[in-house]
DSSP file (Angstrom, degrees, kcal/mol; ACC not computed):
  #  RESIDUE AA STRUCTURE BP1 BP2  ACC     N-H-->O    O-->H-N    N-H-->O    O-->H-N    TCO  KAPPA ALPHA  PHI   PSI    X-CA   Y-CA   Z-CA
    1    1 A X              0   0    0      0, 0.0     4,-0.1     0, 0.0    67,-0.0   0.000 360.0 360.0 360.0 129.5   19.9   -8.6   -7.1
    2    2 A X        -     0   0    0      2,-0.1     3,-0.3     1,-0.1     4,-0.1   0.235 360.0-121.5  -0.7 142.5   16.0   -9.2   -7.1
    3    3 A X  S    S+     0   0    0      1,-0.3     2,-1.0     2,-0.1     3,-0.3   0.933 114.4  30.1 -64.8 -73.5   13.8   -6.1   -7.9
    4    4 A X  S    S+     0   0    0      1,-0.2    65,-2.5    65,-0.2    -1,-0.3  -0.803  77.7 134.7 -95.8 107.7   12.3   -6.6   -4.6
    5    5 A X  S    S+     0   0    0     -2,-1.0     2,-0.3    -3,-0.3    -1,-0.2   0.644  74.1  36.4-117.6 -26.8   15.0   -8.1   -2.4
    6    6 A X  S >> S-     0   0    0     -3,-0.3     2,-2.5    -4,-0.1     3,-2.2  -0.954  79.2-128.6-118.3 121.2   14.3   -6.1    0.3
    7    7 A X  T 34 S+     0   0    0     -2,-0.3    -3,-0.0     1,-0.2    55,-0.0   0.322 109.6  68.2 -75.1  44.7   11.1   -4.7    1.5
    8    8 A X  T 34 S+     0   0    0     -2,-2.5    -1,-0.2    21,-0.0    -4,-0.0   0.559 105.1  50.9 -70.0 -49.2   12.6   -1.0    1.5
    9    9 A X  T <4 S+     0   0    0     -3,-2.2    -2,-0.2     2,-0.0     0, 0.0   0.635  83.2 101.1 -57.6 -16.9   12.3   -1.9   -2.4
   10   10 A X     <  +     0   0    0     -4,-0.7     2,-0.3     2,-0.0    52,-0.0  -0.464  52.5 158.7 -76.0 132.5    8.5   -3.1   -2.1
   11   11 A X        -     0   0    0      2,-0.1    16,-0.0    29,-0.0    29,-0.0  -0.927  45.0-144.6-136.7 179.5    6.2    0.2   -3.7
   12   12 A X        +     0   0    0     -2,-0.3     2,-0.5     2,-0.1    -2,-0.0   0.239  55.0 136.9-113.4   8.9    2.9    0.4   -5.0
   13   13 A X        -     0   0    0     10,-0.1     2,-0.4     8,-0.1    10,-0.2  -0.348  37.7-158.4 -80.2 145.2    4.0    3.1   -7.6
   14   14 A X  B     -A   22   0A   0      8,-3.0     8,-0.6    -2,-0.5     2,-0.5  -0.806   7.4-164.2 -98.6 120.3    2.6    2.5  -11.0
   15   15 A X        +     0   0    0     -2,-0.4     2,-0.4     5,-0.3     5,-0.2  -0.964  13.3 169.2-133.2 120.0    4.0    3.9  -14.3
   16   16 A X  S    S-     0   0    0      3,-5.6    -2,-0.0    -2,-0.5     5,-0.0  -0.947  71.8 -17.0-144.6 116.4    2.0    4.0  -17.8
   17   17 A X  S    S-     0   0    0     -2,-0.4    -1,-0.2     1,-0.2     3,-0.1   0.895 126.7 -56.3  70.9  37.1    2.7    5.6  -20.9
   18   18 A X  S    S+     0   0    0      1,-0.3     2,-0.3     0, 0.0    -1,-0.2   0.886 118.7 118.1  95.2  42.6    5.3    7.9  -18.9
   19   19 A X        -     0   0    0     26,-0.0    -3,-5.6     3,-0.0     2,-1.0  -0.974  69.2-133.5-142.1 127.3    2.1    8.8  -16.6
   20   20 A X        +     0   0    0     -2,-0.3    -5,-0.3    -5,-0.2     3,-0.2  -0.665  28.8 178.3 -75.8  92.4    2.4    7.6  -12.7
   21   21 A X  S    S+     0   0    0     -2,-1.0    24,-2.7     1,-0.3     2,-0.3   0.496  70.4  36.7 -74.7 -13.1   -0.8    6.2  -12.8
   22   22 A X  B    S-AB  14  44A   0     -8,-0.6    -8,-3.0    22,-0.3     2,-0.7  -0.881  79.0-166.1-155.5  63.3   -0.3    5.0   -8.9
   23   23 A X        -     0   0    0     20,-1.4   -10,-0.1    -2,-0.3    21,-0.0  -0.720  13.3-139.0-105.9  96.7    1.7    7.5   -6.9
   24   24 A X        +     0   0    0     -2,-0.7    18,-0.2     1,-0.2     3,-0.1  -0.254  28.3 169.9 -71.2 140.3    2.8    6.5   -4.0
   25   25 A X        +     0   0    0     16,-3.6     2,-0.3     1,-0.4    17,-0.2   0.597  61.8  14.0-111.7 -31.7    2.7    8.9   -1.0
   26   26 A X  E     -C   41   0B   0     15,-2.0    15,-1.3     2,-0.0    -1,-0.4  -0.999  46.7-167.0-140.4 118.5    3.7    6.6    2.2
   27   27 A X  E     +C   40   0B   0     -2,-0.3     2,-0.6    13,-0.2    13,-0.3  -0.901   8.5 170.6-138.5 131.5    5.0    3.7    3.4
   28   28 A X  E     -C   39   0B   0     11,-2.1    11,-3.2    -2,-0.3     2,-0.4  -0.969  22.7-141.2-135.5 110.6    5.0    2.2    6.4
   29   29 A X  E     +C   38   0B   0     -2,-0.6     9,-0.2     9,-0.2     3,-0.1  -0.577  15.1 179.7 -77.0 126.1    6.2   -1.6    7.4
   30   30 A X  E     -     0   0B   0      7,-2.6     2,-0.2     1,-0.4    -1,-0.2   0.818  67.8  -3.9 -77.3 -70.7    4.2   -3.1    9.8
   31   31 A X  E     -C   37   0B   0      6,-1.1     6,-1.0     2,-0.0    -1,-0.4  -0.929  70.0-163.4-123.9 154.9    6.2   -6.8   10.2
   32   32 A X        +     0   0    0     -2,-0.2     2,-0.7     4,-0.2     3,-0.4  -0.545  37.1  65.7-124.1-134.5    9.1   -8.2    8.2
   33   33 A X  S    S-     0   0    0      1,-0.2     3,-0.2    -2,-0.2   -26,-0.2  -0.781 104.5  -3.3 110.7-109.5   10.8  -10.9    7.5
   34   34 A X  S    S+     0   0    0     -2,-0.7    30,-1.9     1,-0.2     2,-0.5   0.697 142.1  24.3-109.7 -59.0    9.8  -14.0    5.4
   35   35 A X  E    S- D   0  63B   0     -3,-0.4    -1,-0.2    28,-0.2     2,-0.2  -0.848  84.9-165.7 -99.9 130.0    6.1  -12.4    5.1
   36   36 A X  E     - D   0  62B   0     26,-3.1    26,-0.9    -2,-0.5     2,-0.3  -0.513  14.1-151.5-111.5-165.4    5.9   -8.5    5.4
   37   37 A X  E     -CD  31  61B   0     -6,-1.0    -7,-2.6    24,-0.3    -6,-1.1  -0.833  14.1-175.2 156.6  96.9    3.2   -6.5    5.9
   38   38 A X  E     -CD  29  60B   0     22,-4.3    22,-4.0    -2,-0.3     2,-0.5  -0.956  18.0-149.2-140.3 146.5    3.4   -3.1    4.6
   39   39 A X  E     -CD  28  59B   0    -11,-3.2   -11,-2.1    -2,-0.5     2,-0.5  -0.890  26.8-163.3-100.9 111.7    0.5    0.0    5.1
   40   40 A X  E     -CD  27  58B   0     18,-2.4    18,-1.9    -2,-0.5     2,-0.5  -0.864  19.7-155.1 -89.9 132.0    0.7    2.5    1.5
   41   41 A X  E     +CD  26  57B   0    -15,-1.3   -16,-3.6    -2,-0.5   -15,-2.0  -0.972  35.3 176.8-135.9 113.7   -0.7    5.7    1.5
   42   42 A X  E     - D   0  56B   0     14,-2.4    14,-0.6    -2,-0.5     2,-0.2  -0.582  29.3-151.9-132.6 170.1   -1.4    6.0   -2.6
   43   43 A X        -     0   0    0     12,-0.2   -20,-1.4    -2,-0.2     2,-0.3  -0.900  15.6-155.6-116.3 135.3   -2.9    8.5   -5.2
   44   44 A X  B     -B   22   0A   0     10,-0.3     9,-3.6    -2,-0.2     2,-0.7  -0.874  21.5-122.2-110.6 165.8   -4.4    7.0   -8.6
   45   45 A X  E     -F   52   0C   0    -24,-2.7     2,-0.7    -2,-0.3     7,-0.3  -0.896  11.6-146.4-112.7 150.9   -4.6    9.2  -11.4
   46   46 A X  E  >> -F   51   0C   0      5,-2.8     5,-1.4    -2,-0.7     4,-1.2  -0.892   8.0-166.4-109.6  96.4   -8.0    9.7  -12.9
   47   47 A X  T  45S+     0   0    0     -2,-0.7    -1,-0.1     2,-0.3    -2,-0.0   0.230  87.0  57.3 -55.5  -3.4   -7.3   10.2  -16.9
   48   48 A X  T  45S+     0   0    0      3,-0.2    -1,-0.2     0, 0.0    -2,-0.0   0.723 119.1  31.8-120.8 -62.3  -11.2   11.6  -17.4
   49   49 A X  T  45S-     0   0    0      2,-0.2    -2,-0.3     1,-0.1     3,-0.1   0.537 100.7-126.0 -85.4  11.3  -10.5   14.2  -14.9
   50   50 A X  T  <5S+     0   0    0     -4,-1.2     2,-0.3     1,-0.3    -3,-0.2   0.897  73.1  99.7  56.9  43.5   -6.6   15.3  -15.1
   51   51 A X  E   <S-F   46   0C   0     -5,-1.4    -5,-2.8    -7,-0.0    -1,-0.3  -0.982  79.9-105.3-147.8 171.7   -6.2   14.8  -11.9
   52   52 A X  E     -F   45   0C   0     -2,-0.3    -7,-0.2    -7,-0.3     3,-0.1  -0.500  47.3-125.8 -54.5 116.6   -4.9   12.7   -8.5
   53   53 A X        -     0   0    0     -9,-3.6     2,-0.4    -2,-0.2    -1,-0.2   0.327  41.4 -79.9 -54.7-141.2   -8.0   11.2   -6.6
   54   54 A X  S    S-     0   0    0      1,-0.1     2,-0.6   -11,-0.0   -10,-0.3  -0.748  75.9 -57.1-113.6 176.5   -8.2   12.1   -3.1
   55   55 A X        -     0   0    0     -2,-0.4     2,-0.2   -12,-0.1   -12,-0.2  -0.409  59.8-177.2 -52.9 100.2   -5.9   10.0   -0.6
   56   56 A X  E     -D   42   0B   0    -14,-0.6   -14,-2.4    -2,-0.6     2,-0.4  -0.481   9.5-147.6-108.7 143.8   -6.3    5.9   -0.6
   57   57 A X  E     -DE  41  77B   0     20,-2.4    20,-4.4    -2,-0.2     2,-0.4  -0.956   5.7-157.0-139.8 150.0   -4.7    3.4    1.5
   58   58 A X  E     -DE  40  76B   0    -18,-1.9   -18,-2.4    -2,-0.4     2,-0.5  -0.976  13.4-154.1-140.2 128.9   -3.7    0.3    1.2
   59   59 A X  E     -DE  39  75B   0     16,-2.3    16,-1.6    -2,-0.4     2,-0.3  -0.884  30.0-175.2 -79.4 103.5   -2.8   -3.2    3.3
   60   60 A X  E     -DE  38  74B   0    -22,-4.0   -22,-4.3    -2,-0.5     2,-0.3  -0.980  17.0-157.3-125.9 165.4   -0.2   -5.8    1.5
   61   61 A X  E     +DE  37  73B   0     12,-1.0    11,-1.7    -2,-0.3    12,-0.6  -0.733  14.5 179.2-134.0 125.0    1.1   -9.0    2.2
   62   62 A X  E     -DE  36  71B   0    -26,-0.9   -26,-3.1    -2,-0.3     2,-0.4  -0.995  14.4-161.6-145.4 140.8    4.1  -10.2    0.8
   63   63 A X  E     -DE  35  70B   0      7,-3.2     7,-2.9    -2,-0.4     2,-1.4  -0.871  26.1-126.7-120.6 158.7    6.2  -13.6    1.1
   64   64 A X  E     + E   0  69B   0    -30,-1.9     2,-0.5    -2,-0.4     5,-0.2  -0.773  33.8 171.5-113.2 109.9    9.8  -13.7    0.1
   65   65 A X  E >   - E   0  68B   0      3,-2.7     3,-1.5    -2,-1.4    -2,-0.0  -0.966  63.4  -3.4-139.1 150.4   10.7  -16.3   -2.3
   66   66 A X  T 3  S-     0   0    0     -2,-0.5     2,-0.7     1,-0.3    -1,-0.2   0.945 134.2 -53.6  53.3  61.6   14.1  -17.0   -4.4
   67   67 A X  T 3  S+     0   0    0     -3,-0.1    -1,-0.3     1,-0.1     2,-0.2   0.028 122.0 110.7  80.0  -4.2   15.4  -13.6   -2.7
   68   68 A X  E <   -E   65   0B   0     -3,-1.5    -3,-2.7    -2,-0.7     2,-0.6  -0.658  69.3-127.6 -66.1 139.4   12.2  -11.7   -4.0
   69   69 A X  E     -E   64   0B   0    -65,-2.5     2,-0.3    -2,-0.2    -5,-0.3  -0.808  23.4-168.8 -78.3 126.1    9.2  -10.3   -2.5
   70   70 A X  E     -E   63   0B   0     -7,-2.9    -7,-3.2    -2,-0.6     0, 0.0  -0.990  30.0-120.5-110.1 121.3    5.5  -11.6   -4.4
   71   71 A X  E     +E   62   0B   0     -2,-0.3    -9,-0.3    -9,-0.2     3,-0.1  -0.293  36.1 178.1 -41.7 139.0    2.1   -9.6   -3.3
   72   72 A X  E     -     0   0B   0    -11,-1.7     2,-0.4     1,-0.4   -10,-0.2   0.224  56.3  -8.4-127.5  23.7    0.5  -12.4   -2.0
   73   73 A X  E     -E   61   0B   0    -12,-0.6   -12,-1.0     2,-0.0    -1,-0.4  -0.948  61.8-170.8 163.5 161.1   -3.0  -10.5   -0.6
   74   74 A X  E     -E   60   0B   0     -2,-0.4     2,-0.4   -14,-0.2   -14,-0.2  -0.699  14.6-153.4-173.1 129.6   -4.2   -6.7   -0.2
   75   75 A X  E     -E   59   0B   0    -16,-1.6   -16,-2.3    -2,-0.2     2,-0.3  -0.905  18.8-143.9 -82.1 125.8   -6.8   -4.9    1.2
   76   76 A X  E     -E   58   0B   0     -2,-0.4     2,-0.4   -18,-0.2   -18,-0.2  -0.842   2.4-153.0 -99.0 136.3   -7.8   -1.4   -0.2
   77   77 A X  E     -E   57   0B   0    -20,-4.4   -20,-2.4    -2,-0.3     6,-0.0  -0.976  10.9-167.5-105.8 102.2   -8.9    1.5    1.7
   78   78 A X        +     0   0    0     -2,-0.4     2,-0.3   -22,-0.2     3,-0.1   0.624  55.3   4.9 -70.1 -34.4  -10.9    3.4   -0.4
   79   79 A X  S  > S-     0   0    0    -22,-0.2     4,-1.1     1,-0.1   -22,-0.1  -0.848  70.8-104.2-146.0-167.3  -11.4    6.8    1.3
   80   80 A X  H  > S+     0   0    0     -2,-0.3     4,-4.3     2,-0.2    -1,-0.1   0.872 117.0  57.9 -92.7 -45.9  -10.3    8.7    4.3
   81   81 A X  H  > S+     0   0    0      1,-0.2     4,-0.7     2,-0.2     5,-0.2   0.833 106.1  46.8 -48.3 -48.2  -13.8    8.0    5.9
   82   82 A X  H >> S+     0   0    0      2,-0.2     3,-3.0     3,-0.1     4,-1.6   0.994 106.8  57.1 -53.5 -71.3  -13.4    4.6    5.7
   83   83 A X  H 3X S+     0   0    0     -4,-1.1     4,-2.3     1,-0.4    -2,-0.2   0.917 114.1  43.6 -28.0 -66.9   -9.7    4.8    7.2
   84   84 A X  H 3< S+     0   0    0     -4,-4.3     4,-0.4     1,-0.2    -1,-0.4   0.409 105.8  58.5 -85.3  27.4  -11.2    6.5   10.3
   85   85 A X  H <X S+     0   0    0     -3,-3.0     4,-2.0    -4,-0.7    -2,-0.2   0.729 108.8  46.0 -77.2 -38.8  -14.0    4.3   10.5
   86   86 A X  H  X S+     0   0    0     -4,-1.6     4,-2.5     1,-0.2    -2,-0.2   0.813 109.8  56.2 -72.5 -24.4  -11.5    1.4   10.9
   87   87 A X  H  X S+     0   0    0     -4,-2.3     4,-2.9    -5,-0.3    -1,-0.2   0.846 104.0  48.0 -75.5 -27.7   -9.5    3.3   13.3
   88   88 A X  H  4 S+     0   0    0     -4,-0.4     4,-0.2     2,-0.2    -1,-0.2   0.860 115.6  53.3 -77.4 -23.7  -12.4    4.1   15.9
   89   89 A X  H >X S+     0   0    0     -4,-2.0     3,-2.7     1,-0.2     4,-0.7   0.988 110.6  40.2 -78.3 -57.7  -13.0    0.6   15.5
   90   90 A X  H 3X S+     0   0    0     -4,-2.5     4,-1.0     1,-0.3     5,-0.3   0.769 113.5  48.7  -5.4 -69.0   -9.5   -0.6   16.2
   91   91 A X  H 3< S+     0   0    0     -4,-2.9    -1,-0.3     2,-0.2    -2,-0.2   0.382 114.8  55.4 -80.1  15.6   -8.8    1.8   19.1
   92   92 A X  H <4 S+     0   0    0     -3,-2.7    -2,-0.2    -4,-0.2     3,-0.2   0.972 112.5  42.5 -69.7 -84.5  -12.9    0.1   20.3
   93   93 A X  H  < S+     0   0    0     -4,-0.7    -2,-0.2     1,-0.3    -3,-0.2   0.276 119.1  46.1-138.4 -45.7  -11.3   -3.4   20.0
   94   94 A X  S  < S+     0   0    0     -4,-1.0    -1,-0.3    -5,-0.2    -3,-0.1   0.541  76.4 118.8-115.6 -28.3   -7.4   -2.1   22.0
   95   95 A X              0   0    0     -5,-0.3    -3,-0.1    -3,-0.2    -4,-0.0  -0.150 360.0 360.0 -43.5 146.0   -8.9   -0.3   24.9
   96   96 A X              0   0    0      0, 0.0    -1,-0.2     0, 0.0    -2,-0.0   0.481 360.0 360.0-115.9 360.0   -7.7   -2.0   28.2
């Protein structure tokens, strides 16, 4: 079977030199299917300071080919401010 064969397998955690450099917190499927859509809620690790930044999110895109999933696209949310910026805009844009 495919590494990613299903997107339940899809993560955005990262592992280097036995350090998760990428720690994945969250995952949440938007759509699936042939393309998915999945929302990550991440850490990176910052090597200068010893530590986990503060909480990042992330949009990706995926198509499923030869029984595998391939990123095709991503959007990064860089801070928390950011996140809810998008969000008053969002629930702006959805009012009825």
């Amino acid at each position: 079977m495919a590494e990613n064969a299903t997107v339940d397998d899809l993560t955005i955690t990262y592992e280097d030199n036995g350090i998760k450099t990428v720690k994945e917190l969250d995952k949440k499927v938007l759509t699936k299917g042939a393309w998915a859509t999945l929302m990550f809620r991440y850490k990176e690790w910052n090597a200068t300071k010893g530590e986990y930044s503060d909480d990042k999110f992330t949009i990706r895109r995926y198509q499923k080919r030869d029984g595998s999933y391939q990123q095709k696209s991503k959007f990064n949310i860089s801070s928390v401010d950011q996140a809810k910026s998008m969000i008053e805009i969002l629930q702006e844009w959805t009012k009825e």
